[in-house]
C-alpha positions as CSV (number, residue, x, y, z in Angstrom):
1,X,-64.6,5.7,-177.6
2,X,-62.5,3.8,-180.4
3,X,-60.6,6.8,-181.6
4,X,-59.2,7.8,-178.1
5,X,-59.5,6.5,-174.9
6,X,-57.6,6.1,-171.9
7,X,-56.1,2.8,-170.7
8,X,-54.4,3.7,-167.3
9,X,-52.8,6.8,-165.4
10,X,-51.0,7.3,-162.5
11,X,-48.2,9.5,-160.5
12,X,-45.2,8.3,-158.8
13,X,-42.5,9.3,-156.8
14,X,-39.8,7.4,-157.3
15,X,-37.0,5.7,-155.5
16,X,-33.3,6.4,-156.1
17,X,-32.2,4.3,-159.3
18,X,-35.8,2.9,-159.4
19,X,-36.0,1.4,-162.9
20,X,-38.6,0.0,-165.7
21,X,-37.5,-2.4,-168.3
22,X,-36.6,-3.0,-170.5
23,X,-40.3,-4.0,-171.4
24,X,-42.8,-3.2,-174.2
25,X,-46.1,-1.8,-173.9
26,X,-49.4,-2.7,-176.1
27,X,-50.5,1.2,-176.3
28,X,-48.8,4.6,-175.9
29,X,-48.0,5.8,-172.8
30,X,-46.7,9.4,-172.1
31,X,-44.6,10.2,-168.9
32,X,-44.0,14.4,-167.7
33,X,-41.1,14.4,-165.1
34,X,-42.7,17.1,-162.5
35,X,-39.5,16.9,-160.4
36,X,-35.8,15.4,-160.4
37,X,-33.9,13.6,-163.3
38,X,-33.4,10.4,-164.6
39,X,-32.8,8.5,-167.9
40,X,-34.8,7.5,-170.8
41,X,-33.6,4.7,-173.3
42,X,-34.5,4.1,-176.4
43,X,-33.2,1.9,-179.9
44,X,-29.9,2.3,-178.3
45,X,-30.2,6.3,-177.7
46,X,-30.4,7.4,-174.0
47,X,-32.3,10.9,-173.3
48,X,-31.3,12.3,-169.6
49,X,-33.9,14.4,-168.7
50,X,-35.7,16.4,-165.7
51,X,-38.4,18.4,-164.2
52,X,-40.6,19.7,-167.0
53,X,-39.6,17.1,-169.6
54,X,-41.4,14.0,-171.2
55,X,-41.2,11.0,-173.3
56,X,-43.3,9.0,-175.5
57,X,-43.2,5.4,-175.7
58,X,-44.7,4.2,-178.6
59,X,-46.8,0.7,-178.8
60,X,-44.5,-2.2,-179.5
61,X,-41.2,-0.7,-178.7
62,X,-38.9,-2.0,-176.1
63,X,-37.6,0.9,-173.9
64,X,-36.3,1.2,-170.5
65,X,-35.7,4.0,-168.1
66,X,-34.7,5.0,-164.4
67,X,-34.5,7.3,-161.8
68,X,-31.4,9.2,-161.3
69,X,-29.4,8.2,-158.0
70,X,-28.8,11.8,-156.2
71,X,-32.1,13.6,-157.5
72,X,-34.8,10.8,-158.1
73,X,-37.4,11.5,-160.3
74,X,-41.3,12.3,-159.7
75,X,-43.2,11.6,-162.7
76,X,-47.1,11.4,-164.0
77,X,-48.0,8.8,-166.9
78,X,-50.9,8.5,-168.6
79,X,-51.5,5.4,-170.9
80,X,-53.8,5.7,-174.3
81,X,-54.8,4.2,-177.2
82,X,-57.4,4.1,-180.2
83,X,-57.2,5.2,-184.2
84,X,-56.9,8.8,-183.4
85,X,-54.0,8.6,-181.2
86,X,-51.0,8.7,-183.4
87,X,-52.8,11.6,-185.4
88,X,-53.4,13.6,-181.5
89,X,-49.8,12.7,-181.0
90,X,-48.4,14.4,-184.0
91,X,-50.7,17.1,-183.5
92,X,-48.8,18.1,-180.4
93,X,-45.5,17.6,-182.7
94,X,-44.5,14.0,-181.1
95,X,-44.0,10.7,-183.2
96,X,-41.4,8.0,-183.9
97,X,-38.9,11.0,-184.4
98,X,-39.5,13.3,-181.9
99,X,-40.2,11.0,-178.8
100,X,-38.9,14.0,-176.1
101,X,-40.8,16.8,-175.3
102,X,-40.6,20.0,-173.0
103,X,-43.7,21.3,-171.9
104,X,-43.9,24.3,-169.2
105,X,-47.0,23.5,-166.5
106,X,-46.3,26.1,-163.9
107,X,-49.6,25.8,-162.4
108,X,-49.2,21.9,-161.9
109,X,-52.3,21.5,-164.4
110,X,-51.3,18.1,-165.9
111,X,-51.2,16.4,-162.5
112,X,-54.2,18.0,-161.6
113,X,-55.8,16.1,-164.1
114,X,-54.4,12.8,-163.3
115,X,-55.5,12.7,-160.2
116,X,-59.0,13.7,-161.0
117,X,-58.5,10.3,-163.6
118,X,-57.9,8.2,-161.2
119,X,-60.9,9.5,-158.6
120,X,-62.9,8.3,-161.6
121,X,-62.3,4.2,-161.5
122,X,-65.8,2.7,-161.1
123,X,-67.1,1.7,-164.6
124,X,-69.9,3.1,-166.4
125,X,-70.8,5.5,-169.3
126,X,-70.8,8.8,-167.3
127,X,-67.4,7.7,-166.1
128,X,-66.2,6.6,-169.8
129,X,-67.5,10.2,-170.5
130,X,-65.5,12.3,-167.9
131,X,-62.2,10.5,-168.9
132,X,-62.2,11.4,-172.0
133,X,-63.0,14.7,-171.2
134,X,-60.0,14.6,-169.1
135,X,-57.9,13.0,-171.2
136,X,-58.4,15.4,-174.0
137,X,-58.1,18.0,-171.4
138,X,-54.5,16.3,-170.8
139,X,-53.8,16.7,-174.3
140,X,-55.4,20.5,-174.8
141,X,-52.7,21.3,-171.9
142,X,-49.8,19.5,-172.8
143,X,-50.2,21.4,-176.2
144,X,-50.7,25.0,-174.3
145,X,-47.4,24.3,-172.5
146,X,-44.9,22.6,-175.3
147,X,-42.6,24.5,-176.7
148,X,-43.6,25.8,-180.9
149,X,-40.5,24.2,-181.9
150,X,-42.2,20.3,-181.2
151,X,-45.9,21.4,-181.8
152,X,-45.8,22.7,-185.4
153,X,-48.0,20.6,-187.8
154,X,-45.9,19.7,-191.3
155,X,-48.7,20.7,-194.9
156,X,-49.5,17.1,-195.3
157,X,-50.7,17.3,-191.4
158,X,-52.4,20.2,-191.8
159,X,-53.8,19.9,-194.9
160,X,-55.3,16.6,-193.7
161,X,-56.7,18.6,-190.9
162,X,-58.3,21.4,-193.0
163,X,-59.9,18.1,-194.7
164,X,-61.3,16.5,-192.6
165,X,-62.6,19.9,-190.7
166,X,-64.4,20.4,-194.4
167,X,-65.5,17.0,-194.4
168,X,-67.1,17.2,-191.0
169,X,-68.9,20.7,-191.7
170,X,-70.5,19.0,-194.9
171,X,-72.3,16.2,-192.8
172,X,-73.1,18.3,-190.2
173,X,-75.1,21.0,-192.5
174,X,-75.6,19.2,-195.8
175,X,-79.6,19.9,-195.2
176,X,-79.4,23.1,-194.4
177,X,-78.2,23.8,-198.5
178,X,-75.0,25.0,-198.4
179,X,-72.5,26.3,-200.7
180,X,-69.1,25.6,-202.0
181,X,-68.2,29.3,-200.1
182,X,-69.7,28.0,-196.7
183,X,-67.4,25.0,-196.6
């Protein structure tokens, strides 16, 4: 899996004023707070944010964030890489400019599906399979819970999508003689 694959998960609840950073990270890694608050800093910008919020930190940028002192945060992360992840990511509306995200998981779905991840550690290719089922499953339900405002595709994005959708139909039924109509 070179066009998405998971690199690491994991849940935490964290300490009063526990901290990360400032450090940089080789692949993307999404957090979703599930309870408390904290902050999330960024190219100078700092985000305070809380139960039912997330950020995105991208590959190769320094950030840094920490629990709040009175309400501590509980958060899930999930870390991911491959050529198909910044086009996933802006799929579900996030990229360099929209880092935060708000996504509603009443049914504690996303953490579900962590913790079925991390069951999954010994290495082999049915494993490999059921993470990535799991991660796109991640990905199927952040999207079902964010908020339109973040997940809206711009034309280019969705234009590239309707492309590459025709271009996948074509090889997938070239033999069966099919028309300019069916595509």
């Amino acid at each position: 899996f070179q066009d998405l694959y998971l690199c690491y998960c994991g849940y935490a609840r964290c300490k009063p004023l526990h901290s990360y950073g400032p450090a940089v990270r080789p692949n993307y890694l999404l957090h979703y707070i599930i309870e408390g608050r904290g902050i999330f800093q960024i190219n100078g910008a700092t985000y305070a944010l809380g139960a039912g919020e997330g950020f995105l930190i991208e590959p190769n940028k320094q950030t840094f964030y920490q629990a709040d002192a009175q309400e501590p945060w509980s958060y899930l992360w999930i870390g991911f890489d491959g050529s198909s992840a910044e086009s996933c990511l802006r799929i579900i509306g996030l990229d360099s400019e929209r880092l935060i995200f708000r996504c509603r998981d009443e049914r504690g779905r996303l953490k579900e599906l962590v913790e079925e991840m991390l069951c999954h550690n010994n290495m082999n290719a049915q494993t490999d399979f059921i993470l990535q089922s799991l991660l796109c499953a991640f990905f199927a339900q952040l999207l079902e819970g964010m908020d339109s405002k973040y997940n809206r595709l711009s034309q280019t994005d969705r234009e590239n999508l309707y492309v590459h959708k025709a271009v996948e139909f074509i090889r997938n039924n070239y033999a069966d003689g099919i028309t300019v109509n069916d595509v």
